[in-house]
Each structure stands twice: as structure tokens, then as C-alpha cells.
C-alpha positions as CSV (number, residue, x, y, z in Angstrom):
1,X,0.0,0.0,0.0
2,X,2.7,2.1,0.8
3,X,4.5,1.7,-2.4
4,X,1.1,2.5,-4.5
5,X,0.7,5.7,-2.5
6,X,4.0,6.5,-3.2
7,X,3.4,6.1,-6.6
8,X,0.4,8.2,-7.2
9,X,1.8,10.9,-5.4
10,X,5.1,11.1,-7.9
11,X,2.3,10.7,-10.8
12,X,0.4,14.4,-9.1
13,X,3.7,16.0,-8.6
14,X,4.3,15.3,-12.5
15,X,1.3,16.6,-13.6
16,X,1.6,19.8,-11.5
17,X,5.3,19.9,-12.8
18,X,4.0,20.0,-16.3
19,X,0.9,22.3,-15.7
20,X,3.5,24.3,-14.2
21,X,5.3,24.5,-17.3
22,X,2.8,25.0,-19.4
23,X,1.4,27.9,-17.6
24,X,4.9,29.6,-17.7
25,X,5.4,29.3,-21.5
26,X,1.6,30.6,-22.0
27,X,2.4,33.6,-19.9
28,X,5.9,34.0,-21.6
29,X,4.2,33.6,-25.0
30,X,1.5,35.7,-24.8
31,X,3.7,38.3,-23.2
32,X,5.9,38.4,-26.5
33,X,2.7,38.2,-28.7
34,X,0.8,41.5,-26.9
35,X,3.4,44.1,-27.7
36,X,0.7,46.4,-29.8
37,X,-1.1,46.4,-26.2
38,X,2.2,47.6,-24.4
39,X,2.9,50.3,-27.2
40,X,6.3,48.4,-27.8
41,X,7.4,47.2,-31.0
42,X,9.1,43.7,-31.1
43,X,13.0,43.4,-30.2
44,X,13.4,41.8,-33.5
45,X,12.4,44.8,-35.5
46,X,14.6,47.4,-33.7
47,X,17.6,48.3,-35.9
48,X,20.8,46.8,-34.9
49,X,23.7,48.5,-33.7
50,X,26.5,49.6,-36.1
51,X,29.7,47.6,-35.0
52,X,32.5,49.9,-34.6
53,X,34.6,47.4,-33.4
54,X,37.6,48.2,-35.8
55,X,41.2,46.6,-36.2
56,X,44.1,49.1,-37.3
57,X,46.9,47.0,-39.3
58,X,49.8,49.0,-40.8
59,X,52.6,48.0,-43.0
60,X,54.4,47.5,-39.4
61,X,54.6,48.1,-35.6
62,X,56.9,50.4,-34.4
63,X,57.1,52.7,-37.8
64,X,57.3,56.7,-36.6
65,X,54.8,57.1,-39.8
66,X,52.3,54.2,-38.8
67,X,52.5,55.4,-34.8
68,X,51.3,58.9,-36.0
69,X,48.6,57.6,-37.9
70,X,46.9,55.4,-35.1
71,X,46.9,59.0,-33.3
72,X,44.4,60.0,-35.5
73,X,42.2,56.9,-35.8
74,X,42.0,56.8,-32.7
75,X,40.3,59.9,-31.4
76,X,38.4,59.5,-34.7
77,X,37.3,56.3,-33.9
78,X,36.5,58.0,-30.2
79,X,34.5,60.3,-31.6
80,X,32.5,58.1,-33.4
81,X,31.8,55.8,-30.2
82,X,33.6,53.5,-31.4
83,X,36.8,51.3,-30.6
84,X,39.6,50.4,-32.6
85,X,42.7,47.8,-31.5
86,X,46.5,48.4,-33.3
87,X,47.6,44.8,-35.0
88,X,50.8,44.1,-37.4
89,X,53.8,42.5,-38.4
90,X,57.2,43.3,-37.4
91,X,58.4,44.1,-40.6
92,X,57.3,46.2,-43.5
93,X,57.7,43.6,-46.1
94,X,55.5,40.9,-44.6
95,X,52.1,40.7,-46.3
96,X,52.1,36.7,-45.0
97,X,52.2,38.7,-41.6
98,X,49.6,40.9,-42.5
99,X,47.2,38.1,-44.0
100,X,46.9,36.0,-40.8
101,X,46.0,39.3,-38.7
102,X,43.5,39.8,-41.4
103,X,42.2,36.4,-40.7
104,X,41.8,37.0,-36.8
105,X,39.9,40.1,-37.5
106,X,37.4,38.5,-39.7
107,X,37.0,35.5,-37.2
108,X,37.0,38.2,-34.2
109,X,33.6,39.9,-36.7
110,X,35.2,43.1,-35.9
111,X,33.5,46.0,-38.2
112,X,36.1,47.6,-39.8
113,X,39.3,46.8,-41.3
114,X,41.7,49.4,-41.8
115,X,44.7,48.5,-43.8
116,X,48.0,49.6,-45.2
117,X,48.9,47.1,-47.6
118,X,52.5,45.6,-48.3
119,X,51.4,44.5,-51.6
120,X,48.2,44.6,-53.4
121,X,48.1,41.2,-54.5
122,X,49.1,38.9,-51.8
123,X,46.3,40.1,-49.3
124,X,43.5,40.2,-51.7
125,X,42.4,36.8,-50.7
126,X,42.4,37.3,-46.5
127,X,40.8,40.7,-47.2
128,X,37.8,39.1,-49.1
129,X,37.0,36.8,-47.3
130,X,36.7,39.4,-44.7
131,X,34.3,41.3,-46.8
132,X,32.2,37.6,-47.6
133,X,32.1,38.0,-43.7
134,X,30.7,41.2,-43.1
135,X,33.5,43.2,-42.7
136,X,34.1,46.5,-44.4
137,X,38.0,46.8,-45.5
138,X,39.1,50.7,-45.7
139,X,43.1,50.8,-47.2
140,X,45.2,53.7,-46.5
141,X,48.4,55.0,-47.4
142,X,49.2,51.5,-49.2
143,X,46.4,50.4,-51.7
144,X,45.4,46.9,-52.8
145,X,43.6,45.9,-55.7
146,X,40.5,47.7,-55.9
147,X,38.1,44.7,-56.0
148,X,39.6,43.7,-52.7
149,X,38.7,46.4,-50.3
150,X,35.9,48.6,-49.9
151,X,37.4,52.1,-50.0
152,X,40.7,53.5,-50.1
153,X,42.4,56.9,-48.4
154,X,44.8,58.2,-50.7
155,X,46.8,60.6,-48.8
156,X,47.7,62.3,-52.2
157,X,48.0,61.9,-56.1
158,X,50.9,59.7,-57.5
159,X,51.7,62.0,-59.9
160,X,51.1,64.8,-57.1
161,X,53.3,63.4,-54.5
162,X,56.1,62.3,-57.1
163,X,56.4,65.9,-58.4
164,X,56.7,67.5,-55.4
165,X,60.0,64.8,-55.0
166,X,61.6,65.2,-58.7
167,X,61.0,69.2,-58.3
168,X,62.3,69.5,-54.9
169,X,65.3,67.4,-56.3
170,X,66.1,68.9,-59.4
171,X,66.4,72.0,-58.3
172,X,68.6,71.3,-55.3
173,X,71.4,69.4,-57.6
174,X,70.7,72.4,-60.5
175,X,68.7,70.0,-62.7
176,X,71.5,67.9,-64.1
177,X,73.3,65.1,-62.4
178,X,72.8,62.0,-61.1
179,X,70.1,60.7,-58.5
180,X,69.2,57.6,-57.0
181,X,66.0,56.5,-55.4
182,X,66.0,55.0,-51.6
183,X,62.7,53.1,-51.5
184,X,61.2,50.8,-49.1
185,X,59.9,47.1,-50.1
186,X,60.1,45.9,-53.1
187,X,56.9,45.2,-53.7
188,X,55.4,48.3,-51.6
189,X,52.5,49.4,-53.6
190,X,52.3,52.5,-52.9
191,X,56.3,52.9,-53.5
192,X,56.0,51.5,-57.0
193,X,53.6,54.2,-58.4
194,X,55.2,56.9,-56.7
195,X,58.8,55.5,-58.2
196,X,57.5,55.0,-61.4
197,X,55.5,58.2,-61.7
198,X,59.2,59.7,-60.7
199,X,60.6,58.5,-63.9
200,X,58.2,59.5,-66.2
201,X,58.4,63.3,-64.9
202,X,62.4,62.8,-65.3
203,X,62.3,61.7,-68.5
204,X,59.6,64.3,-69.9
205,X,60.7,67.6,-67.8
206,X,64.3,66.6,-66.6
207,X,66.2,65.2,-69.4
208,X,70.4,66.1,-68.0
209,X,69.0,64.3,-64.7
210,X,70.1,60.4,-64.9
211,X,68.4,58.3,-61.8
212,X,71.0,55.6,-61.8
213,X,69.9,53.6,-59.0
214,X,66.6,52.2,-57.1
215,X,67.4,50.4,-54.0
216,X,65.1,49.0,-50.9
217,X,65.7,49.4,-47.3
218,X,62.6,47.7,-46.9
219,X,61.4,50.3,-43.8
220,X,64.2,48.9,-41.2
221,X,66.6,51.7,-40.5
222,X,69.6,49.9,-40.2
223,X,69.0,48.4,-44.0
224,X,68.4,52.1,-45.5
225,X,71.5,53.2,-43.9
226,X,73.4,50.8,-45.3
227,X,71.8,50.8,-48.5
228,X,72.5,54.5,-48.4
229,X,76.2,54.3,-47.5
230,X,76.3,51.5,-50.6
231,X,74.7,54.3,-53.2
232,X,77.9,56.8,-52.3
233,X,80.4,53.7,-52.9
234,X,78.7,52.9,-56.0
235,X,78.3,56.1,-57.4
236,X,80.7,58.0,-56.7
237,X,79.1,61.3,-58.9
238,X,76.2,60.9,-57.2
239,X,74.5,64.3,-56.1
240,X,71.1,63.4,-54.8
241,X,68.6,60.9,-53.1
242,X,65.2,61.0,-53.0
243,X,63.5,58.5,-50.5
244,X,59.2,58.3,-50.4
245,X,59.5,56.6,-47.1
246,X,60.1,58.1,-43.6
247,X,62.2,55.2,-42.3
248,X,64.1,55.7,-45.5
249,X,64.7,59.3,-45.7
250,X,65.7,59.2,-41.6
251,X,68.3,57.0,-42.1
252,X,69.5,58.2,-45.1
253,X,69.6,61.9,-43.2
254,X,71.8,60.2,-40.5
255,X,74.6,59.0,-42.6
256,X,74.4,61.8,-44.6
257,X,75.2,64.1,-41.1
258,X,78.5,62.4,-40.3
259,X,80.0,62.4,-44.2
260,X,81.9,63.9,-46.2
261,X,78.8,63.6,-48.3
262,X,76.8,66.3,-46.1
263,X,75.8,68.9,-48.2
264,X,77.4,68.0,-51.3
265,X,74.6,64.7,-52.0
266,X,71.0,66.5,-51.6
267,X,68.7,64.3,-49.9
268,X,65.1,64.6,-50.0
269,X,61.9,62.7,-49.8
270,X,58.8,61.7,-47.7
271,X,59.5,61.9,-44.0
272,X,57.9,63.5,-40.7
273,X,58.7,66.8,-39.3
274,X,59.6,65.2,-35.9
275,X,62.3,62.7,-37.7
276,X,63.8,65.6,-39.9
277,X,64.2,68.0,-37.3
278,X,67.4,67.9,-36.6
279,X,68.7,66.7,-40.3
280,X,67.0,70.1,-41.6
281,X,68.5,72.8,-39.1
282,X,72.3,71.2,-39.4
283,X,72.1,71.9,-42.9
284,X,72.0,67.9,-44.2
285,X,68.5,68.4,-45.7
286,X,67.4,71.1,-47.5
287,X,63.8,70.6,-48.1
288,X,61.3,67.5,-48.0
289,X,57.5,66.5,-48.2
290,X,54.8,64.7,-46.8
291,X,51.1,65.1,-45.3
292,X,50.0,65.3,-42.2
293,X,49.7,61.5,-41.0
294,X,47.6,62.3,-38.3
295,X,44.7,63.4,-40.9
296,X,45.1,60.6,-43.1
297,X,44.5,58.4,-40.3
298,X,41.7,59.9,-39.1
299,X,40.2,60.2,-42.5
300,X,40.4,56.5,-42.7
301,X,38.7,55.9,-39.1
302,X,36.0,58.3,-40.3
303,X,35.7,56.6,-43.7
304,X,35.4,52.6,-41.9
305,X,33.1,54.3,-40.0
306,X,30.2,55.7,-42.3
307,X,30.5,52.3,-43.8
308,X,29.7,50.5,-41.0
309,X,26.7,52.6,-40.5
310,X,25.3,52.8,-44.7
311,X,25.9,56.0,-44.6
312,X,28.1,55.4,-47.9
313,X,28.8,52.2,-49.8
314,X,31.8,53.7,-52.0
315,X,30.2,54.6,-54.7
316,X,31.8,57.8,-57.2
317,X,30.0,61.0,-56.0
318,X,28.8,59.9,-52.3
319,X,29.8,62.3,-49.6
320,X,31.0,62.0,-45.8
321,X,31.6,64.0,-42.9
322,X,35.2,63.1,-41.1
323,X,35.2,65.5,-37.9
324,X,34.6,69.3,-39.5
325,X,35.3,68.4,-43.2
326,X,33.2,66.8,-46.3
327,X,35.5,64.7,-48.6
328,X,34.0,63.2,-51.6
329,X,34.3,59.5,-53.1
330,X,36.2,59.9,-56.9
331,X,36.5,57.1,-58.9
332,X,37.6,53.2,-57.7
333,X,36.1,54.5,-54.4
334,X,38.7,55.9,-53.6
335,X,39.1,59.4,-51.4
336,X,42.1,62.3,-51.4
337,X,43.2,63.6,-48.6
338,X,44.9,66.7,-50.2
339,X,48.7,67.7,-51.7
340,X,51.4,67.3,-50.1
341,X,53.6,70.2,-48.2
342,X,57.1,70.9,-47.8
343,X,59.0,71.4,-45.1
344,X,62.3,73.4,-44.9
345,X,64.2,75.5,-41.8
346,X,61.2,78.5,-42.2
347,X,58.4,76.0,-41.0
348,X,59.3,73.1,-39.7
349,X,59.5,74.3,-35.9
350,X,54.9,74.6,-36.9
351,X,54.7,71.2,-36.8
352,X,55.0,68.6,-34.3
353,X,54.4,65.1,-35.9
């Protein structure tokens, strides 16, 4: 008898489990059906949340350039509410680098890429796959192929920022002469069309100048500097270098100080105020060019972020605000921060980057 008691008293508490349960879900479900009687629209049909989660991958860590442009994505990215983490290879000739921080991104769903590229092939792959995932991919400073990103910040012209190089050149070694180029990677995109843009203003406004030389320091200071002290021993008429890269152009500056070279080999280039300082007021360097890094950066948060939130898709003509400024997508989505400037002894005390 006991047992059977037992029995029909587990089969109750069962049924009152279950009744229990039942109750719960009605009340649960009709609570989610009734939102028109609340006056609250369903959760489901509230518009998501941009993600501004972005990642920030330059060529390289530890680059003066690259350091100065994080500055300015991030306050843009603060600004915008959102947040932004720095990523990258050691070197500045490691795209294999660059591909498996891609890779984490996309896996991380972060919102935003924003890339300089050390080539423009060898990343296309990560980089769409990151887009297949969601991400929008914003280059700066260093382009890839076009189908493989979403926009790119072009800090200047090619043909813009080479002229500035060949004129500043020219006219310091009296248009005639020989000149040699101190690049950084080989395979630097950005490098490339600046170099080659270089030679085709040589050859149609310079003819008595002879460029006799390209060599790479690939964006380690130790390499330029010895690349640069191999240009003197191999040309021995050499009177100028030009360098498009701020490691470059640094290191090249700091050979230049302490030999007999100084102020007989004009040196110019790309580099910051900040590096050239010093190079500029003991009379090595003359005169050199650049933008403001700071900007382009920002420009590029700014950019990652109106994608993130449809505000523009990159298409020629859209507009977008980036802090107090409109800027203006041209054509393979791609937006110009501005001309470069020069900086010599008058104004190179204005600027502090």
C-alpha cells in the first residue's frame, strides 16, 4: 500500500510539474505576442547597432609614420563611439604577416578593417574573405587591388606626390646630375607608383638628370643606412637621393650628417617633421615632403566608419563628414586627402608630428 501511494503521489507532482510549465510558456508567449497592447514594438524589428569594433593594421609596428597615424584613428574612432585595437607584423615587407592578422579580424567579426597594404596582391584573398564575412576593409596609405577592399584613403595623387619629390630634387642638384632612389619594399604598392610616376616626370621635364639607381631598405633603418652608404660607394658622382618613405629618408639623413657627403649629396623625400628635425636645421637636408599622417588616419577611421553605418557604400560621388570636413568618393572608391607640403628651416618648428 505504501508503495502505491508512493506512486500516485510522484504521478500528481508530475502533472503539477508539467501544468506548471505550461502555464509559464503561455504567460511567456502571450507576453511576447501582446506588444501592440504595451505600445512596444518587437525586439526583432529594432535596428541593430553599427559595429564599430575596428582593427588598425599597418605595414608594421613600431614605424614613426604608422604610430602617428593610429593617433588619429584613434580619437576618430572615439568620436564616433567606437573602438579600434593596433595589429601588425614586425616588418614592413610581410604581407604573410599581414594576411593571418586579417584572418583574426574576420574570425573576431570586428567591423572595420583598416589596412595599409604591403602588396596589393598577396592580401587580396584574406581581405575578401573578410568582406564575404561582413567586414568592411578601408586601405590607407598603401592600396590593394580595388576589388579587394571597400574604399581607399589616398593621402595624395601619385603623380602629385612624385612631383613634389623630382621638383624638390632637381632644383637642389641644379637639374643635371645623377640621382638615385632609396625606396622601401620591393613590392610596396604605394612605393611602386610613386617611383614609377618619378621617372616619367624625369624623363619628360628633366632630361640632364640620370636616376641611376633604385634600392630598398625595406622600412628597417639599419637596412636604408646601409643601403645609403652603398649608393655613395657605388656612385661616386652621385649628387642626390630621393626617398618616399620616412624610415628611408631618416636614415638616409643620419649617414648623410657624419660624411663627407653632407651637403654636397642632396637628400630629400617623404618623412615626418619630428624625424627631420634635426637633419634640416644642421644643414643635411634642405627641403622634404609629406602630409599630415595624423589626418590621413583619421580620414580613414572616419571613412570605416560611415560604412559601418550605410551612410556610404563607396560609390563615385557619395559624400561624408570626417570630424569638421566633407570629402567626396572619386572614382575606384577611392578618397584624397589633399597635396602634399614641404617642409624646410622657415616651418618646420609649426609642426609637431
Amino acid at each position: 500500500m505504501m508503495l502505491g501511494k508512493s506512486r500516485v503521489g510522484l504521478r500528481a507532482m508530475a502533472a503539477l510539474a508539467a501544468s506548471s510549465l505550461l502555464l509559464a510558456a503561455g504567460c511567456s508567449s502571450g507576453g511576447a505576442a501582446s506588444p501592440a497592447a504595451s505600445g512596444s514594438a518587437p525586439a526583432s524589428s529594432a535596428p541593430a547597432a553599427a559595429n564599430l569594433t575596428m582593427t588598425f593594421l599597418p605595414k608594421n609596428l613600431g614605424n614613426p609614420y604608422f604610430d602617428t597615424s593610429f593617433k588619429g584613428v584613434q580619437a576618430a574612432v572615439q568620436a564616433v563611439g567606437g573602438t579600434v585595437t593596433q595589429v601588425g607584423p614586425a616588418k614592413g615587407d610581410d604581407p604573410a604577416g599581414q594576411v593571418s592578422y586579417i584572418n583574426t579580424a574576420t574570425q573576431q567579426q570586428v567591423g572595420a578593417l583598416i589596412v595599409s597594404a604591403n602588396d596589393k596582391s598577396a592580401i587580396c584573398d584574406a581581405l575578401t574573405e573578410a568582406k564575404t564575412a561582413g567586414v568592411k576593409v578601408v586601405t590607407f596609405d598603401s592600396d590593394t587591388n580595388p576589388e579587394c577592399r571597400d574604399l581607399f584613403i589616398n593621402q595624395a595623387t601619385a603623380e602629385g606626390i612624385a612631383k613634389v619629390q623630382v621638383d624638390i630634387i632637381t632644383s637642389e642638384i641644379g637639374d643635371s646630375g645623377e640621382i638615385a632612389i632609396l625606396s622601401a619594399a620591393a613590392n610596396a604598392t604605394n612605393q611602386n607608383a610613386w617611383i614609377d610616376m618619378m621617372k616619367k616626370e624625369l624623363a619628360a621635364s628633366h632630361p640632364n638628370v640620370k636616376l641611376v639607381d633604385v634600392v630598398y631598405g625595406n622600412d628597417d633603418d639599419q637596412t636604408s643606412f646601409d643601403k645609403t652608404a652603398g649608393l655613395l660607394q657605388s656612385h661616386p658622382n652621385l649628387k642626390g637621393i630621393v626617398s618616399p618613405t620616412t624610415v628611408g629618408i631618416a636614415a638616409a639623413a643620419r649617414y648623410l650628417s657624419t660624411s663627407k657627403a653632407k651637403g654636397k649629396v642632396m637628400l630629400t623625400g617623404l618623412g615626418t617633421p619630428n624625424q627631420m628635425r634635426e637633419y634640416v636645421k644642421d644643414g643635411t637636408v634642405t627641403e622634404f615632403a609629406l602630409w599630415n599622417p595624423e589626418e590621413l588616419g583619421a580620414l580613414a577611421a572616419y571613412a570605416a566608419a560611415a560604412m559601418v553605418k550605410g551612410e556610404i557604400t563607396g560609390k563615385e560621388g557619395e559624400t561624408f563628414k570626417a570630424g569638421d570636413k566633407e570629402y567626396t568618393i572619386g572614382a575606384d572608391a577611392t578618397v584624397l586627402l589633399g597635396e602634399p607640403y614641404k617642409f624646410n628651416k622657415d616651418n618646420i618648428d609649426n609642426f609637431n608630428f
